[in-house]
N, C-alpha and C positions, 0 to 999 in steps of 0.2 A: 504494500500500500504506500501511495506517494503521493506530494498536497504539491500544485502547479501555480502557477500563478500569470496570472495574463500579461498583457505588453505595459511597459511601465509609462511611455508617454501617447498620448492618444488625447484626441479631443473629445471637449463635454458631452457631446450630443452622443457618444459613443459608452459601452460598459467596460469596468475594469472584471475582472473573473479570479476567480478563485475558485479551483476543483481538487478533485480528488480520486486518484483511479485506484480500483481493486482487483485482480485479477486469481482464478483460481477457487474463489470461493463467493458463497451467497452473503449479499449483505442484510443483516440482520441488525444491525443498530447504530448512528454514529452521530455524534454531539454536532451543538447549533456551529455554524459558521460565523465566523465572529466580527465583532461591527467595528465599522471603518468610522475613526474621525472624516468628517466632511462628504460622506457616502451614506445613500440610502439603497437598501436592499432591494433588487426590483429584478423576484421572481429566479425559478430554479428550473433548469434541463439537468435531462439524465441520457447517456446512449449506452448503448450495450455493442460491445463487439464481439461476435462469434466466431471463431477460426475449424472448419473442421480440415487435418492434413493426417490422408492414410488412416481415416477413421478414426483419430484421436481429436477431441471435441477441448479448447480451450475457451473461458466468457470471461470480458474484460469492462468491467461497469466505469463509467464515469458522472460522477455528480457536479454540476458547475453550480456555482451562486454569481450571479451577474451582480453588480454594482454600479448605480449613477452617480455621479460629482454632483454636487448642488452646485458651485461654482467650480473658474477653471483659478490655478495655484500649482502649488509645490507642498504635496501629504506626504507625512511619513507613515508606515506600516510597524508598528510594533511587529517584533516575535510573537508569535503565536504556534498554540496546536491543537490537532484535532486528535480525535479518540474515533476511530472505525474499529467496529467489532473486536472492540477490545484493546486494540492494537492502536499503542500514540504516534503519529504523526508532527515533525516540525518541522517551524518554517523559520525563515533569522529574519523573515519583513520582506519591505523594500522600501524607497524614494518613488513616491508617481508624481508627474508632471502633467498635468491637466490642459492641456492647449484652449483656443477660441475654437469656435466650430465653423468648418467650413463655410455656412451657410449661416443666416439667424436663427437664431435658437430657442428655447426658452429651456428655462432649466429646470429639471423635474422638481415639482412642488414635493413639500416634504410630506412623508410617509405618516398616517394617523399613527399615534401612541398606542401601546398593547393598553386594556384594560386598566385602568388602575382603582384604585380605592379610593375614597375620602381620606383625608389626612386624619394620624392618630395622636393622642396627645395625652399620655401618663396622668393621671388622678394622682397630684401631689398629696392633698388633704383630706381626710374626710370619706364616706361613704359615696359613691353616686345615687342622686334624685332616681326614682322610679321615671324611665321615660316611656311615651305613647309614642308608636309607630304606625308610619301608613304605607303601603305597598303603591308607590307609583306606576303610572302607566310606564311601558315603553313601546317601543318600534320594534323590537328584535325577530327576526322568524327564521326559521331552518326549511330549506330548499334542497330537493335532488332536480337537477338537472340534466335535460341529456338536450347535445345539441341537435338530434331528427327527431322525430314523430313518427318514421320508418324507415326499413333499411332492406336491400337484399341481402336473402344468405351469403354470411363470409365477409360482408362491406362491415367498417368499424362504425360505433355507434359512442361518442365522445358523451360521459355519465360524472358530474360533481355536485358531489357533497359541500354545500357552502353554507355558513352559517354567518346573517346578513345583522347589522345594527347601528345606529344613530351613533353620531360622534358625542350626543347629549346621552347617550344609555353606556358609555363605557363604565362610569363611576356606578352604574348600577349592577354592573353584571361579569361574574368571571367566571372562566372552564373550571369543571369540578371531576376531578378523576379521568382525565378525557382520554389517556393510555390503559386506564381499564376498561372504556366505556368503546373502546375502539373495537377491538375484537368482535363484540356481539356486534355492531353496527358491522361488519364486512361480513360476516355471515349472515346478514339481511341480504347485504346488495350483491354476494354470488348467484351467478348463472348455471345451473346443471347444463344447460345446454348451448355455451359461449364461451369462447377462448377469453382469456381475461389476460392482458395488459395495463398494471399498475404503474402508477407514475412516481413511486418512491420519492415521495414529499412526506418526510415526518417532521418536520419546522414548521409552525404555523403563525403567520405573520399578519398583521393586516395589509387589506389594498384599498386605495379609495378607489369608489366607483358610485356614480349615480345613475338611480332607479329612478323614472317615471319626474326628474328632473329635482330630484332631493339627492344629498349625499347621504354615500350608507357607507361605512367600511367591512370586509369580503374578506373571513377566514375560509380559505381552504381545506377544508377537512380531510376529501379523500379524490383523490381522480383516477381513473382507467378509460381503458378504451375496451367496447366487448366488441368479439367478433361472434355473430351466431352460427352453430352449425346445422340447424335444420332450419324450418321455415315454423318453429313453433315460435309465439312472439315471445319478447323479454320480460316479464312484469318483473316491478320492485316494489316490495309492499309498503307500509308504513315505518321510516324509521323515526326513534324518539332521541334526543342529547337532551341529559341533563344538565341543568346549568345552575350556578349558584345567583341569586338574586339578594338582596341588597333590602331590608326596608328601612326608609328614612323618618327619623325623630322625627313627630310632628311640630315640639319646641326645641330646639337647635340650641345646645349650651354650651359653653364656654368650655374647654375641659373637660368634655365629653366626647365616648363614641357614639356620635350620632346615627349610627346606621346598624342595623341587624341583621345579620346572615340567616337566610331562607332560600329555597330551592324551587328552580319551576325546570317543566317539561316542555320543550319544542315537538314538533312533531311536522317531518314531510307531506306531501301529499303524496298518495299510489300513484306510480306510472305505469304506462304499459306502452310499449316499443310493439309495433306489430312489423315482421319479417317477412318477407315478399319472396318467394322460391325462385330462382335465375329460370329464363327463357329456354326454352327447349333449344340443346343440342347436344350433339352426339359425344361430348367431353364434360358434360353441365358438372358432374359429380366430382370431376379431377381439376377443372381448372380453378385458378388462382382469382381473388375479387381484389381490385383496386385501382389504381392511377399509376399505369408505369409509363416508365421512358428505357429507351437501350443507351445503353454506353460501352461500345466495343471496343476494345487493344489490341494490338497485335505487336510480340515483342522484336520486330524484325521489318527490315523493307526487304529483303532479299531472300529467294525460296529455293532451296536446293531440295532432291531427290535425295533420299536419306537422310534428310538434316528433320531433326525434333523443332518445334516451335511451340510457344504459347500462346493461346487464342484466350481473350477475356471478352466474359459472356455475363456485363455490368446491368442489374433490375434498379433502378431508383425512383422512387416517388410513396405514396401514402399508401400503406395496406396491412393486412398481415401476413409481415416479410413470412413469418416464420413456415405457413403453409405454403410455401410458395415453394414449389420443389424443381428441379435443372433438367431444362432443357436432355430432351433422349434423343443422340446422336443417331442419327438413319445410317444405317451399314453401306459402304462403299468402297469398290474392288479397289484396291493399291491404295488404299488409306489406315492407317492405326493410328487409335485418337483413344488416350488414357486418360484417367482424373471422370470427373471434376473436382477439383480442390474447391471447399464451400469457405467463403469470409461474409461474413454479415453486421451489417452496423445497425443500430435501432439505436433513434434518438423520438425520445418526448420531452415537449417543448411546445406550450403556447395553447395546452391543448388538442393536438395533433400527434399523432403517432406514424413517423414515417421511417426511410434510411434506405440503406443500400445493399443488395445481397451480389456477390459474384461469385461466377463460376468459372474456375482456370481450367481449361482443356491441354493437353501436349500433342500433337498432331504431327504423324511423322506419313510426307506422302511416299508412294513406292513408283508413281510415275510422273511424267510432266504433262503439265497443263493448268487449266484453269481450274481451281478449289470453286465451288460453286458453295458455298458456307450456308448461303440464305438456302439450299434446300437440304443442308444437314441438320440444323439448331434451329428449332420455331418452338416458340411460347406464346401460348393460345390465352386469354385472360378476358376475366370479364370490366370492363368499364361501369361503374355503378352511375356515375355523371353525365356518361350516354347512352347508360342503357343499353351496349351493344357489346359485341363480344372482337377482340381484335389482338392480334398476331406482332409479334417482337421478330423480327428475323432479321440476321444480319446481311450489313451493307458492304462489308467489306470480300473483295472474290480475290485474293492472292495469285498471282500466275506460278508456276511450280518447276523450277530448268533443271535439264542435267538428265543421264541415261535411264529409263527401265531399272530398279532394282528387284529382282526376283529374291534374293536372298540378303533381310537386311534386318543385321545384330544389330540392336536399338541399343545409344549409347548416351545415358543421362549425363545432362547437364551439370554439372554441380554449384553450378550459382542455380541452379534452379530449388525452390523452396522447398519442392513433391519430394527431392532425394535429399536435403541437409541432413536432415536429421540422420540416415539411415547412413552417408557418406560417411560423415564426420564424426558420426559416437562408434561407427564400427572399429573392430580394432585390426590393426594391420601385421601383427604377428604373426609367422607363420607356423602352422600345427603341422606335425610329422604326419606322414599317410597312416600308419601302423601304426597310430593311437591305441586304437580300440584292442587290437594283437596284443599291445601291453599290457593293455589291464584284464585280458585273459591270463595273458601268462602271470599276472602277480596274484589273479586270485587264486589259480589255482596253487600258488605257493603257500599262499595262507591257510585253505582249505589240507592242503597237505599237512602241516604243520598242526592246523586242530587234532588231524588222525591223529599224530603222533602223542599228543597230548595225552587225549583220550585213550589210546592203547595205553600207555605207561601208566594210569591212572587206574585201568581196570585189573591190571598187572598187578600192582600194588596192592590192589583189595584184595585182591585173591588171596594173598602170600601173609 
């Protein structure tokens, strides 16, 4: 685990960042990110990177915390660290240099204040007066969110828990157990029937935002993206947070705690997401739902007969990468094409759940001519935004020189990725033919040698 830190001069209108990558293991817990003089917090990505090479599957998590300047200057970054799963993390700081912004700007207005209380104030003398309390109104209400009303099978359906309140109800109101209270609320909003994509936001901050032309400030509670896998719809039932509430002295005294701790229940409205089955075709059940683009490579301008290449076969746009399976190379005479080496990236951010999957091929031709690619590699997919179903095929057609190889000993690469591993940890010592010959003949030295043991032993008893 390692704590990154963004470019140190950048202009206002731009964020300073501060991450944190985990790789190898699940993250299960990791303390708040820590606040910047002359910086306000504004909002958190997460990506995931998946490697699979020779079936060995490695996941590489990154958390960022963005940061805006309120003005531009010269900040310093104390030393700081963080604690991921256990495990501390430091940083020695930095100097940032805050530039003018390119353009005019305006600078992010400051961030509402978390909750606070009424101020408290020690009972120097004397007993305290019996006081009367009254339970005031407020604005507060708790909302599940989904950003559609419906979805086809497999398209993501973006679902937040957010808990809405008056900048006048902070002093009345604060989270009460809200990491015990977390657990039963995500066993509400599971889907037996949805791939579920969390946004690994456990910080909860506020945001200003206005509703219907009032401000409210907008805790975050929980966010995912579901993907559904049949065409049964999503319902979410009723969830409840409890909240500590606040009643305030009806006569307000000097050297008193005017306010008394009491509790109230929020409670969501039911949703139900109704799911739309994809349009008849003769792939409906295998293809992939979402918004892609191709982006292809090729590690080479120059194509010999014999010679290994790499073909990248790059998915990018919103979906869920993760059902999204590689392209099946169509069999072709004088062609051997290995792999595919899987890399996947999943970034959430903003509400959105998108990234990038590739697939590396090695492609060795056996004759010359033209590689016709677009009709080896097609990825069939459905579009949810048009409603239509439409085909990735590559652009790229290699011409191929050099004689007929009938007989061709395929010779990896070793800058290539597919063979590191297996090059480089091998060991290069060499073993005698007549290994195995020897450790015949030693055991039967051994076994020989028990006989003798044992005779002399039975020898012995006898006498």
């Amino acid at each position: 685990m390692e704590l990154e830190l963004g470019r140190a001069t950048f202009p206002v209108t731009e964020y300073f960042t501060i991450s944190f990558r985990l790789s190898g293991a699940p993250l299960e817990r990791y303390s708040a990110f820590p606040d910047l003089e002359g910086f306000k917090k504004s909002g958190k990505s997460s990506t995931t990177t998946t490697r699979i090479v020779e079936g060995r599957t490695t996941t590489e998590l990154t958390i960022t915390q963005r940061y805006a300047a309120y003005a531009e200057g010269e900040y310093t970054i104390r030393p700081f660290s963080m604690t991921v799963n256990g495990q501390v993390a430091r940083s020695a700081g930095a100097t940032l240099t805050v530039g003018p912004a390119p353009t005019a700007a305006t600078a992010p207005p400051p961030a509402g204040s978390a909750p606070q209380g009424i101020g408290l104030m020690d009972l120097l003398f004397g007993k305290p007066k019996p006081q009367e309390y009254v339970e005031p109104k407020d604005n507060a209400f708790l909302a599940l969110v989904p950003d559609k009303t419906s979805v086809y099978v497999g398209e993501g359906v973006h679902v937040g828990l957010y808990f809405y309140l008056t900048p006048s109800d902070q002093g009345l109101l604060d989270f009460y157990n809200f990491p015990g209270q977390l657990p039963g609320i995500l066993r509400q909003l599971r889907q037996r029937t949805a791939w579920e994509e969390s946004f690994n936001e456990q910080e909860i901050v506020p945001e200003p935002v206005t509703m219907g032309g009032k401000p409210f400030l907008r805790y975050r509670l929980y966010e995912a993206e579901y993907y559904p896998l049949n065409s049964e719809p999503l319902i979410f039932g009723e969830v409840a947070l409890q909240m500590v509430k606040y009643r305030l002295a009806k006569k307000p005294a000097e050297g008193l705690d005017n306010r008394m701790e009491g509790y109230k229940t929020y409670r969501t409205a039911a949703r139900t997401i109704a799911v739309k089955p994809l349009p008849p075709h003769p792939l409906r059940d295998q293809v992939a739902v979402g918004s892609y683009q191709l982006r292809e490579a090729i590690d080479r301008t120059a194509f010999r007969t014999g010679q290994a290449f790499t073909y990248t076969f790059g998915v990018e746009g919103e979906g869920n990468l993760a059902a999204l399976n590689a392209p099946v190379v169509q069999p072709r005479t004088g062609l051997e094409v290995y792999g595919p080496d899987v890399q996947q990236e999943l970034t959430r951010q903003a509400g959105r759940v998108g990234g990038r999957k590739v697939f590396r091929y090695r492609l060795v031709a056996r004759q010359p001519g033209v590689l016709p690619l677009d009709s080896l590699l097609q990825l069939v997919y459905f579009d949810p935004e048009t409603g239509r179903y439409d085909t990735l095929q590559p652009e790229l057609r290699p011409t191929v020189r050099g004689a007929v190889r009938t007989e061709l000993p395929f010779r990896a690469r070793t800058d290539d990725p597919y063979y590191q591993a297996v090059l480089f940890e091998a060991s290069n010592r060499l073993q005698p033919l007549d290994a195995y010959r020897d450790v015949r003949r030693y055991a039967t030295y051994i076994l020989a040698g028990l006989l003798v043991v044992a005779s002399w032993g039975w020898w012995q008893a006898k006498r």
